[in-house]
N, C-alpha and C positions, 0 to 999 in steps of 0.2 A: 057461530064463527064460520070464516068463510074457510077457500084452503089457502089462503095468504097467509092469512095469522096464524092458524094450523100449523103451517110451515117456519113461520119464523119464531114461534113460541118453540118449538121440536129442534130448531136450530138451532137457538139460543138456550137451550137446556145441551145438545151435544157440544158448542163450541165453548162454554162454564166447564163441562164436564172433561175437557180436553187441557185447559190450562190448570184444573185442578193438582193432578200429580207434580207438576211444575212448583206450585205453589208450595205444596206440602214438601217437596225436596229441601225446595231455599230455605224453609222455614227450618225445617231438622237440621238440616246439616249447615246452614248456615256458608255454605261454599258458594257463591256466584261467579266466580272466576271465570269461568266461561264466558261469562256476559261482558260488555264494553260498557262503558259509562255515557259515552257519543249515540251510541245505539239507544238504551234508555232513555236518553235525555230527548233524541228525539221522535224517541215513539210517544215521552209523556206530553209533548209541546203537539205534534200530531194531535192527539188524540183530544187535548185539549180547543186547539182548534175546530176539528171537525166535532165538536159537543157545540157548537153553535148550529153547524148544519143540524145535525139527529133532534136537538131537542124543540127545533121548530119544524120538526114533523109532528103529525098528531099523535098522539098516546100512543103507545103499544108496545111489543116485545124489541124493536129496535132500541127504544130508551133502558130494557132492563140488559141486554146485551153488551149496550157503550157504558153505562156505569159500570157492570163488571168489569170489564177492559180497563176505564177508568181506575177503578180500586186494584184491580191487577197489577196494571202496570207500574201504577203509583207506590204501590208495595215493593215491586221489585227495582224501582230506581229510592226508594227508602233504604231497602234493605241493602243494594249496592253500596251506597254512600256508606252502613253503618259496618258491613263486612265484609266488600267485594274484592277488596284487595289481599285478605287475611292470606288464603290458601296458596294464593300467586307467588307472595313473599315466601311463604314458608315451603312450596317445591322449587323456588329459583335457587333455594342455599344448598340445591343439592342434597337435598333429605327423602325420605318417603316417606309414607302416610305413616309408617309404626315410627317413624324417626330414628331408621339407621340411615346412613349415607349409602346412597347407590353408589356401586361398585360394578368392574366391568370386568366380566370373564377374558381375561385372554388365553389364547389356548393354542 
């Protein structure tokens, strides 16, 4: 192996290993609220595009990279559609996480 591949096989094992805790987040807690739906929508249409560029490059650690991204992203514009809204609704009624109503000190 040369230090090309070297480097991007090393890269693409740290930039996996970077959106992993992201992943396991969404997954548990099922909260995406933070995210947009515009934003994922067009990171998956991005990405899906530029999978024409990457996979008529030759083999190698770029194509295990862009499927990750791929199934990453695809996951989390999934998972938005199926709970992204949940936790948005449930802190705009004026609740908190234990489900008492916030209350304001005045003093």
């Amino acid at each position: 192996m040369d230090v090309a591949v070297i480097a991007g096989v090393v890269s693409t094992g740290l930039f996996a290993m970077s959106y992993l805790p992201m992943l396991v987040k969404a997954a548990r807690t099922k909260d995406l609220s933070s995210y947009s739906l515009g934003n994922l929508a067009i990171t998956n249409l991005g990405n899906v595009v530029y999978s024409v560029y990457v996979f008529s490059l030759p083999f190698g650690p770029v194509w295990f990279l862009h499927s990750f991204y791929l199934a990453a992203c695809g996951l989390m514009f999934v998972w938005f559609l199926l709970w992204g809204g949940t936790r948005r609704r449930f802190v705009s009624r004026g609740t908190t996480r234990g489900g008492l109503a916030a209350t304001r000190h005045r003093g």
